[in-house]
N, C-alpha and C positions, 0 to 999 in steps of 0.2 A: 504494500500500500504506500501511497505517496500522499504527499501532505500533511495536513491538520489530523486529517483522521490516523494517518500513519504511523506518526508521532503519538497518537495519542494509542493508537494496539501496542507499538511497543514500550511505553510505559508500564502499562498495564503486564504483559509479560515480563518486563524487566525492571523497577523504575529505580532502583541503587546505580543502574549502567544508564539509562535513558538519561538520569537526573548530572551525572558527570561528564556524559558528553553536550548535553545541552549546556550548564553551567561552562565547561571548556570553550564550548563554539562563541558564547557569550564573553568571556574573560576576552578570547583573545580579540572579537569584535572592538573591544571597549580598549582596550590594547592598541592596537592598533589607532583609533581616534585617537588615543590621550599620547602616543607619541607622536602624532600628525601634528597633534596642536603643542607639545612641547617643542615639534622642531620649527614650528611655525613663529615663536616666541620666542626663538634665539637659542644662543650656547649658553651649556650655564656659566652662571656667573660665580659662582662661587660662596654664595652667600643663603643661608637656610630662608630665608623668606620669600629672596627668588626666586628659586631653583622648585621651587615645592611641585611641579608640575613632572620636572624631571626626577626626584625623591618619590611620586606614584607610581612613575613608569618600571623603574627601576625595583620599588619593593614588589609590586604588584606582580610583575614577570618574574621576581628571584620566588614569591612565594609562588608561583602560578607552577615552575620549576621544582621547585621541592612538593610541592602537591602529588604529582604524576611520579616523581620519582622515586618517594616513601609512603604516600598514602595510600593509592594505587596499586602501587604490588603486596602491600600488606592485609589490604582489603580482599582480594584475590586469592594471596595464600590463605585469608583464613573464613575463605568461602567453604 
């Protein structure tokens, strides 16, 4: 199935895996915009009030990264 409804079977069959690949597609969507618009803003500067756009992109992709790398397969193995 495709689409809305598709999305919504396999939730329903799955939705621990349904709920992390949505949340993922979402991260990196929202990712991607907040680094368009931090590079759009300049380099940083070096100064924590500044920068705070570039300090999102950056925590949010290291945790977005440790997510998939320990949460992920620990979830799995203790399927």
């Amino acid at each position: 199935m495709r689409g809305i409804a598709g999305i919504g079977a396999r939730f329903r069959a799955h939705p621990v895996a349904t709920a992390i690949e949505l949340g993922s597609f979402l991260t990196c969507f929202l990712l991607l915009l907040t680094t368009v618009a931090a590079v759009a803003s300049g380099p940083p500067t070096g100064t924590v009030t500044g920068d705070r756009l570039w300090l999102v992109v950056i925590a949010a992709g290291g945790f977005f990264v440790l997510f998939w790398t320990l949460v992920v397969p620990l979830y799995e193995r203790l399927l």
